[in-house]
C-alpha positions in Angstrom: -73.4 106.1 260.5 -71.8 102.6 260.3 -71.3 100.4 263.1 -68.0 99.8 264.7 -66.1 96.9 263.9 -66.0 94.2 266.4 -62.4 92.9 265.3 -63.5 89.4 265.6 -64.1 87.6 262.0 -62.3 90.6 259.8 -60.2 89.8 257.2 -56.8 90.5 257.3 -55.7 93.5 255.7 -53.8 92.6 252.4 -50.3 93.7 251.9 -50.4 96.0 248.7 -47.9 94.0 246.1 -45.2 96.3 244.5 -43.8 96.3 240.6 -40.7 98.1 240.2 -40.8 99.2 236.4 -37.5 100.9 235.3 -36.3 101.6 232.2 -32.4 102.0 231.4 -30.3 104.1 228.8 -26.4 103.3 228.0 -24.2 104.3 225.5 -21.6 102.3 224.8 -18.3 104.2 222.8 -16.3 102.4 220.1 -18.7 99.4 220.5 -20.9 98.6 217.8 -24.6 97.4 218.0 -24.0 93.4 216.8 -21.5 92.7 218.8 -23.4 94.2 222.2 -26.3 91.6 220.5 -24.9 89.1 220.4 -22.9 89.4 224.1 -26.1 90.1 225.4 -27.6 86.9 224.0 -25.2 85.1 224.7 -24.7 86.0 228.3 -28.5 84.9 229.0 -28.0 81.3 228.8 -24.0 81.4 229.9 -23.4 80.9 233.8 -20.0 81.9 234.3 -21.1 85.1 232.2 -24.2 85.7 234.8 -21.8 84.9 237.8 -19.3 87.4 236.7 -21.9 90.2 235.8 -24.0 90.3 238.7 -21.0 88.9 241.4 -22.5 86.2 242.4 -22.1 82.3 242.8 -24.3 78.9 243.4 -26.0 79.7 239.7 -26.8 77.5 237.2 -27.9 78.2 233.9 -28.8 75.1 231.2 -30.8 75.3 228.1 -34.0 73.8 227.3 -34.3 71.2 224.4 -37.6 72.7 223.7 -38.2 72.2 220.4 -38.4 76.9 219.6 -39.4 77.6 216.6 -35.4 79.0 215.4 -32.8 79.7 216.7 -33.8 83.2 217.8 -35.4 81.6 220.6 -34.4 79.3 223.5 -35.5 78.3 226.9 -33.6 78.7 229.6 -33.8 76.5 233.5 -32.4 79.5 236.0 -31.0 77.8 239.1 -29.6 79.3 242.4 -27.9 77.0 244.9 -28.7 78.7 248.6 -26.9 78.3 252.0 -28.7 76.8 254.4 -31.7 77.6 252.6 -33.6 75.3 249.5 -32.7 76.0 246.0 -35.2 78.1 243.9 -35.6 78.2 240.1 -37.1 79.3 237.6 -37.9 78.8 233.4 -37.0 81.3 231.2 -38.1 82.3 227.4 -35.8 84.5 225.4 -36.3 86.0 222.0 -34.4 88.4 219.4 -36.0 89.8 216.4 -34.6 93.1 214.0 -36.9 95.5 213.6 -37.1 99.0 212.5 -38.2 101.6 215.0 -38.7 104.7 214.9 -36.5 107.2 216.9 -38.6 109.1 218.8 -39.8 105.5 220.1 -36.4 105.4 221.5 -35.6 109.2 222.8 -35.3 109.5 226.0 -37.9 110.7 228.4 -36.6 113.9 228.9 -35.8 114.0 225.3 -36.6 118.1 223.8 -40.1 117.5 222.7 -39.9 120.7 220.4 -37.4 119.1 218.3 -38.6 115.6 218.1 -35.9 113.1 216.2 -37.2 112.0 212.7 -36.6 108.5 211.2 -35.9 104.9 211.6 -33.2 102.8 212.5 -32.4 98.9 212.9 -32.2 97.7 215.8 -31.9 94.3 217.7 -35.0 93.6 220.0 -34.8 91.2 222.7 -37.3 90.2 225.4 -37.0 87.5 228.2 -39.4 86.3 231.0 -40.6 84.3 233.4 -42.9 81.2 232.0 -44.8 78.4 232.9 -45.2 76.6 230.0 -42.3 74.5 229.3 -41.2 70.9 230.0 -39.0 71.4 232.7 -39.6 69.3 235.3 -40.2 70.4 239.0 -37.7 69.4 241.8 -38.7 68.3 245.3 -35.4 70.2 246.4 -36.0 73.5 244.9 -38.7 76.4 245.1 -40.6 77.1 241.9 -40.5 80.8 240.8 -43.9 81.5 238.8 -44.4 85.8 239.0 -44.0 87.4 236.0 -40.1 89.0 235.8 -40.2 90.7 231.8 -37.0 92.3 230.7 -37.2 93.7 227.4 -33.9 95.3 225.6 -33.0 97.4 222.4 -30.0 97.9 221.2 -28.7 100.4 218.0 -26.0 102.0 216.1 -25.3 105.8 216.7 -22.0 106.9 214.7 -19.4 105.0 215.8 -21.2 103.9 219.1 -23.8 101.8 220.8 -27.0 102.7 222.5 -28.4 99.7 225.1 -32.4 100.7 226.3 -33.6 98.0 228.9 -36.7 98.3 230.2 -37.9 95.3 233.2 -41.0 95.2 235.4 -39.8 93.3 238.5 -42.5 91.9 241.1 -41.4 92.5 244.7 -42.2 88.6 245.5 -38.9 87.5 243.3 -35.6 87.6 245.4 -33.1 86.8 243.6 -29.2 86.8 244.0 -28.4 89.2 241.9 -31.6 91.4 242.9 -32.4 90.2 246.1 -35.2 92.9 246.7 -36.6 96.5 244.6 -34.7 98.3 246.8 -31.2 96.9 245.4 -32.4 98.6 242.1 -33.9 102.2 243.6 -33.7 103.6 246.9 -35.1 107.2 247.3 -35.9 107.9 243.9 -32.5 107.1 243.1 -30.1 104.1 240.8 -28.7 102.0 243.8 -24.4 101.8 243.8 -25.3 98.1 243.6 -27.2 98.9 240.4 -24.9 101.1 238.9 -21.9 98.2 239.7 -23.9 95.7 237.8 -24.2 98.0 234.8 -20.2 98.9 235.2 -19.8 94.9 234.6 -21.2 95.2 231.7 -18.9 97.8 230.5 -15.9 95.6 231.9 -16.8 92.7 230.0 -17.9 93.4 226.9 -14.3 95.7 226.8 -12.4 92.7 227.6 -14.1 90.7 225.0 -13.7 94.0 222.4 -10.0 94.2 223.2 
């Protein structure tokens, strides 16, 4: 058999690292799939936009004068101001592209597999993450954040409506104001009320800016 372990010399036992990974379905009546595009865009690099969506303040958003490639990409420096506490940032790369996917790429999970949807349709693609290879420089005053956050989002036409599928891995080292931890997102097994706010928000706004 082995030996017992003294104690003395062992190496600490490693907390395991945790990676929410959720994916999100909304359907959004009377609102069609450009305009929730182009909001969503938009509302990336906009900080009264981000302060109003997730209720929060002390944010600033700027873009990058990265030279992108077009104008379906931009850089983003992510700012939070804390009390008491230093600032943290972080540098963000966002893309759209239209593509044409297929629908069963986009049923939902539970979707009835015996009747599997047929076809194509356009759709906006956007993704945004974390990077570390920009030009922004690195403040003495404010914590770097390097983990990977990805957030990817698809957005389509049905009818006379809109359907919105996010999918985002978050690491459970990023605390942020508007997620401060995984278990603002699910608790249980279970969409969080403060999720579930942030999505209504959405709905608010983008009605306002409809109306």
């Amino acid at each position: 058999g082995s030996e017992p372990s003294s104690g003395l010399g062992d190496a600490p036992a490693k907390k395991q690292r945790r990676r929410l990974n959720v994916r999100v379905d909304v359907l959004f009546p009377g609102i069609d799939a450009a305009s929730l595009s182009d909001f969503f865009w938009e509302s990336f690099s906009n900080t009264a936009t981000q302060q109003r969506l997730y209720s929060i303040k002390g944010v600033e958003v700027t873009q990058l004068t990265d030279d992108m490639p077009d104008t379906n990409t931009k850089m983003l420096y992510y700012r939070e101001r804390w009390d008491g506490e230093k600032d943290q940032d972080l540098v963000l790369i966002c893309n759209r592209r239209r593509k044409e996917l297929a629908k069963s790429t986009l049923a939902l999970p539970h979707a009835n597999k015996a009747k599997p949807a047929v076809g194509k349709v356009a759709a906006m693609v956007m993704a945004l993450s974390t990077t570390q290879h920009s030009a922004a420089p690195e403040y003495e005053n404010a914590n770097r954040i390097t983990s990977l956050f990805v957030q990817g989002a698809v957005m389509w036409n049905v009818m006379a409506d809109s359907r919105l599928c996010v999918v985002f891995s978050f690491p459970d080292n990023i605390r942020l104001k508007a997620i401060e931890t995984i278990d603002d997102v699910i608790q249980d097994g279970c969409i969080t009320h403060k999720f579930v706010d942030i999505l209504r928000s959405y709905r608010q706004e983008l009605g306002q800016r409809m109306s």
